[in-house]
N, C-alpha and C positions, 0 to 999 in steps of 0.2 A: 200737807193738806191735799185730798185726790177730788176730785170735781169729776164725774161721767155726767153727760148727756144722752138723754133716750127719747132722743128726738134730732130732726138734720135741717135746719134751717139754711136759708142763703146769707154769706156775710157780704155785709158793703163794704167794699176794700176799700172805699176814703175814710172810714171812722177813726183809725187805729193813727193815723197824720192828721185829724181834726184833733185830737184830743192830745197829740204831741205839744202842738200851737199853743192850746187851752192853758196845758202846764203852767207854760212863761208867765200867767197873772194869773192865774188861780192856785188859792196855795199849799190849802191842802196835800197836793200832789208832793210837795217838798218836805213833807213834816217829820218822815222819817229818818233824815239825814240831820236833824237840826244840832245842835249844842244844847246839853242838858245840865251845864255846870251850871247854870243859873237857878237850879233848882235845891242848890248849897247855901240857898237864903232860905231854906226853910228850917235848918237844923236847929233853930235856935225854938221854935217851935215843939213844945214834947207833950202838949196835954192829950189827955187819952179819947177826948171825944172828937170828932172832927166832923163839922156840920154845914154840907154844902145847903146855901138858898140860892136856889136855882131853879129855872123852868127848860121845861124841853131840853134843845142841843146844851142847856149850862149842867142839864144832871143826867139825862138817859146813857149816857156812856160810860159816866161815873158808875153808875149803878150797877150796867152791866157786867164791867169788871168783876166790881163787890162781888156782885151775886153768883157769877160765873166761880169764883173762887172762897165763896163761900163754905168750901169743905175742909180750908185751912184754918188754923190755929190764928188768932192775932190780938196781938196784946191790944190792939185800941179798936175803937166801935166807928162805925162809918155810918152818918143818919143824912136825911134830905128832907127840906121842907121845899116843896116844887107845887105847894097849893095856894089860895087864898080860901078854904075850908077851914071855921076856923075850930073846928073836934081836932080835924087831922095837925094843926099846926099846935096846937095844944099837949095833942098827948107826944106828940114828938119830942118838944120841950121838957115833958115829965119823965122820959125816959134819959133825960140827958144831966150828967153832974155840971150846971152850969159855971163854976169854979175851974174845972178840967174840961174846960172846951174852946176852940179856936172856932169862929164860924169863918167860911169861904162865900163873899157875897159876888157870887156870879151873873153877869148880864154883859152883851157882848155891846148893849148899843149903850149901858150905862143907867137907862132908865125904863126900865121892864117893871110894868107896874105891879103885878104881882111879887116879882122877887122884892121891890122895895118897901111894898107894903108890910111884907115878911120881917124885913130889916128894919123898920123905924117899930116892929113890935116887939122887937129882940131888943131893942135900943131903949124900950119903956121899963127893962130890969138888971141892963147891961150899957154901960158907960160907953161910949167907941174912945178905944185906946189901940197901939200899935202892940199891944201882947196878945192877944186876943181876936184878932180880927184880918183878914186879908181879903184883898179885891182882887176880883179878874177881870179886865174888862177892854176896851177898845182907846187906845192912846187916845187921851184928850175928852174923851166923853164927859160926862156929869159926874159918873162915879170916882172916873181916875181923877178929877179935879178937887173932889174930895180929898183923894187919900193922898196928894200931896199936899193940899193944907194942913192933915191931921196927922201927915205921916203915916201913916199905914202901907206893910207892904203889897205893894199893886202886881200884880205880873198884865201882862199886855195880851192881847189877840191883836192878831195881824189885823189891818183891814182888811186882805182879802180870802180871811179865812172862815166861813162861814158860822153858826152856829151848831148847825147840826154836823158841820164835816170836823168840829174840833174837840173829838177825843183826844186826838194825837198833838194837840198842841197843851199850854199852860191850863188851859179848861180841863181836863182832864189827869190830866200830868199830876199836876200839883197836890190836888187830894188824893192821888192816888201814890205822890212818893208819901205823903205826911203817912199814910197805911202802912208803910215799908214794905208795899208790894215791888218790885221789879220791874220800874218803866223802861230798862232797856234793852231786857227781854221782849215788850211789849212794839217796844221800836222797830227791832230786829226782827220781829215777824212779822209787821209790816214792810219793813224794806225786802223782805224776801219774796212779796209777792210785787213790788213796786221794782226790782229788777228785771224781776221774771218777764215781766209785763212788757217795760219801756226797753230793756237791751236782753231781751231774747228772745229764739222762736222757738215756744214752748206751749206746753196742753196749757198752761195759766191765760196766753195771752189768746189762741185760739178757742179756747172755749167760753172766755167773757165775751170776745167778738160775737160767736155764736149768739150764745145768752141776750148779749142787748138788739141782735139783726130779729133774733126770733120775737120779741117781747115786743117790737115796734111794728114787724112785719104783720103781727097779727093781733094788735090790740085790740082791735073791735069786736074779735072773737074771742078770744082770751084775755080779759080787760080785767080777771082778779089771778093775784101770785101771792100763793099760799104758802107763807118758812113754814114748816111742819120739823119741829127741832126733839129730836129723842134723849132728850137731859131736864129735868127741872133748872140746872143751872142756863140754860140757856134762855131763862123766863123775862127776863130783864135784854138781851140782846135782841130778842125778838120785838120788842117796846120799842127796842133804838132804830131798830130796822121799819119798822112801820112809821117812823115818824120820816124818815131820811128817803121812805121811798113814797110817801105821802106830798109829803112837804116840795119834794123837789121833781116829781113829774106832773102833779097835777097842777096844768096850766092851759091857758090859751097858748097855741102854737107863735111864734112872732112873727110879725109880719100876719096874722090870721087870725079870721073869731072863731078859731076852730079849738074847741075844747078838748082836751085828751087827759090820758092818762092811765095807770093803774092802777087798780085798790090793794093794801099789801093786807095779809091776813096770818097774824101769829099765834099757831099753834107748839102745843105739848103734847109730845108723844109718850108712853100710851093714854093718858089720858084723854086727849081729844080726839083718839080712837071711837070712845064712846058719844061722841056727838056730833063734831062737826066731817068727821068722815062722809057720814052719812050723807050729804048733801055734795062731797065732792063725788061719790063712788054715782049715784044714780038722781042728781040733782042736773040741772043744766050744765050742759060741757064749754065754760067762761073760764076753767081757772089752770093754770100752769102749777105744778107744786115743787118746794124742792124742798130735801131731806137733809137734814144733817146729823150725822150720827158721830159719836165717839167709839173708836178702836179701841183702846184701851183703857177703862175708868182706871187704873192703878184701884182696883177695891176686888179681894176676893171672895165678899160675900155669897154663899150660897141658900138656897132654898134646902131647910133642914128633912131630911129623910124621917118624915113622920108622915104617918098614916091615920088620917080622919075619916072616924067609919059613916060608912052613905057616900063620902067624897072619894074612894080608891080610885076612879078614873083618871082622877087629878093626881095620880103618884108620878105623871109622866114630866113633874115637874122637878122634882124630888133630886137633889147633888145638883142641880141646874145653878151655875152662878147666874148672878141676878144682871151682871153686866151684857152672858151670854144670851139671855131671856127679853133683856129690854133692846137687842136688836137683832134679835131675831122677829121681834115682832114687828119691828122698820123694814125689815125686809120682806115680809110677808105683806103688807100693804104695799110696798114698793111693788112686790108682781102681781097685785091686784092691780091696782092702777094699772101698771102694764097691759095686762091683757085687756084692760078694759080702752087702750090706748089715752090713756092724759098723759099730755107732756109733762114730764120730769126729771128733774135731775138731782144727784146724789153727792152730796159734800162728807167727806169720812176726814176727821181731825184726828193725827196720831193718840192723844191723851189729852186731860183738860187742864192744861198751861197758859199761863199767860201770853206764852211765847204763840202759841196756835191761835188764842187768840184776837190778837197783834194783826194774824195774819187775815181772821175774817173779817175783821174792820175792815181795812185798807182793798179787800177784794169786794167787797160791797157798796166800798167809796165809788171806785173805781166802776162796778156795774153801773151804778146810778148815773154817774155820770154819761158813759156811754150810751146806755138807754135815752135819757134824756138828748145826748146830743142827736139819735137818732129820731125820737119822739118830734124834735125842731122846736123845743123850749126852752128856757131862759133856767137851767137847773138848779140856780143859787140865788133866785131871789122867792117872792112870797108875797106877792100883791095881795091876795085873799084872804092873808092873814092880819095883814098893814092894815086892810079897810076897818076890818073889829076892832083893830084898838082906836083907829079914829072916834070909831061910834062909842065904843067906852067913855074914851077923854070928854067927849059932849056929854055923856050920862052924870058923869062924873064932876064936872063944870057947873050944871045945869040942878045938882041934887040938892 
């Protein structure tokens, strides 16, 4: 993975030793080194459907996987109900062989009411039995107290492993070995940016420094950061990323009623060429963008040599692979931008593997983090979010 900046920010040289400290109880940082033989409890598991319910940090990561690798063959289907809509939790259901299906009922605090609500609907044409059925959840919660009275297998989240930071742990993991995708390809390219980082001095660890000095030095000016990602698979990482840079910068600073934050804004390239450019090229200059593009799609598709009469100007398209053409036109907005000076920066992933992907997680872990330590807020809790479900439970009490 190459990472340029086109832009020179000041680094705080205390961040990079704040966030040493942090490691020691936040755990995320550790997740790439873990033991994955406990994930030999799932073997016994072979139905072909595999249906996380889950919201937020319990499915956006899943997904992103999915979707990101969606251009492979795989013998089983991967589905999510992550609503309480009840069209969309319906037709989910109809696409599903309920016979040949495990559900994965994920919630990190145990009782997420949406995901439960999900689960006691699933439970009105589905028995809870231990074939059928597995929990993720937080040692000792509601849920896990379930699945040891009913026996079901449980896998655990750390306590101090967040929601949104637990792709890399059992949240993640586990529906994505039941896929027979490669969690430790997935691993290994997180831990390749989680070295780089903590034991080396390298453009990885220098230019997140960068990236987070810049994004706090000048949030009042630059207050929205734009993923502008040059792959349709990247449609669903983009999701994950707005929640993770959502969720964990926007706060009151501590210690202060000083409100801050970024807005995160995920784009598809070239399609949001056609729209939301527009407003970053000669709209107000608030947004930071960065790019990511794929080197090599492994796909030789080409743009066939044919010629549409009225259209011959467009033959300059013509023998163009389609890989060479969807960044070449990242790049050409990349030096519009440029000249136009917005800050940006350019993430280039070898090809679209698991293993590269591994590696964007854990580097975006890693940004948020820093940002946030720089921001001077609390990046792993979610007051704002806590009050709504307060005000739910009394809706809900009261109905």
């Amino acid at each position: 993975m190459k990472n340029k900046l086109y832009y020179n920010p000041t680094v705080n040289p205390n961040i990079f030793n704040e966030i040493k400290k942090e490691k020691e109880f936040i755990g995320y940082y550790d997740l790439p080194l873990q033991d994955i033989t406990y994930l030999s409890r799932l073997d016994k598991f072979t139905q072909k459907h595999i249906v996380v319910v889950g919201i937020g940090g319990s499915s956006l990561g899943t997904k992103a996987v999915d979707t990101f690798l969606s251009y492979q063959d795989r013998e089983k289907k991967l589905h999510f109900i992550e609503t309480t809509d009840p069209i969309t939790i319906k037709q989910v259901l109809k696409s599903i062989d309920i016979d040949d299906a495990v559900f994965l009922i994920v919630s990190k605090s145990g009782g997420t009411i949406e995901t439960i609500a999900a689960f006691k609907y699933i439970l009105s044409f589905k028995e809870l039995n231990n074939k059928d059925f597995i929990f993720i959840t937080d040692l000792d919660s509601p849920l896990y107290k379930v699945g040891e009275e009913k026996k079901i297998e449980t896998f655990e989240i750390a306590k101090n492993v967040g929601g949104r930071f637990s792709i890399l742990s059992a949240v993640g993991l586990v529906p994505l070995y039941l896929m027979g995708y490669r969690v430790k390809e997935l691993l290994k390219g997180a831990k390749k940016i989680r070295d780089d980082f903590f034991h080396k001095e390298n453009k990885v660890k220098d230019i997140l420094l960068k990236k987070a000095s810049f994004y706090a030095e000048h949030m009042l000016h630059y207050n929205i950061n734009a993923m502008f990602s040059y792959s349709e698979l990247f449609r669903d990482f983009n999701a994950w990323y707005v929640q993770l840079w959502a969720e964990s910068l926007g706060k009151k600073q501590i210690n202060s009623e000083l409100n801050v934050g970024l807005t995160p804004v995920g784009l598809i390239g070239p399609t949001d060429q056609h729209s939301f450019l527009q407003l970053i090229v000669e709209g107000p200059k608030d947004k930071t963008v960065t790019f990511i593009k794929i080197k090599d799609f492994k796909d030789n598709t080409k743009v066939p040599n044919k010629t549409i009469k009225e259209l011959e100007k467009l033959d300059i398209v013509n023998g163009v692979k389609f890989e060479t053409l969807i960044n070449m036109q990242a790049d050409s907005i990349i030096e519009n931008l440029k000249n136009r000076q917005v800050p940006l920066d350019v993430i280039e992933i070898e090809e679209p593997n698991i293993y590269y992907l591994g590696q964007l997680f854990y580097y975006y872990e890693l940004l948020t983090s820093l940002t946030g330590k720089m921001l001077g807020v609390n990046t792993y809790d979610q007051p704002g979010v806590e009050e709504g479900k307060v005000i739910l439970k009394e809706k809900l009490t009261n109905l």
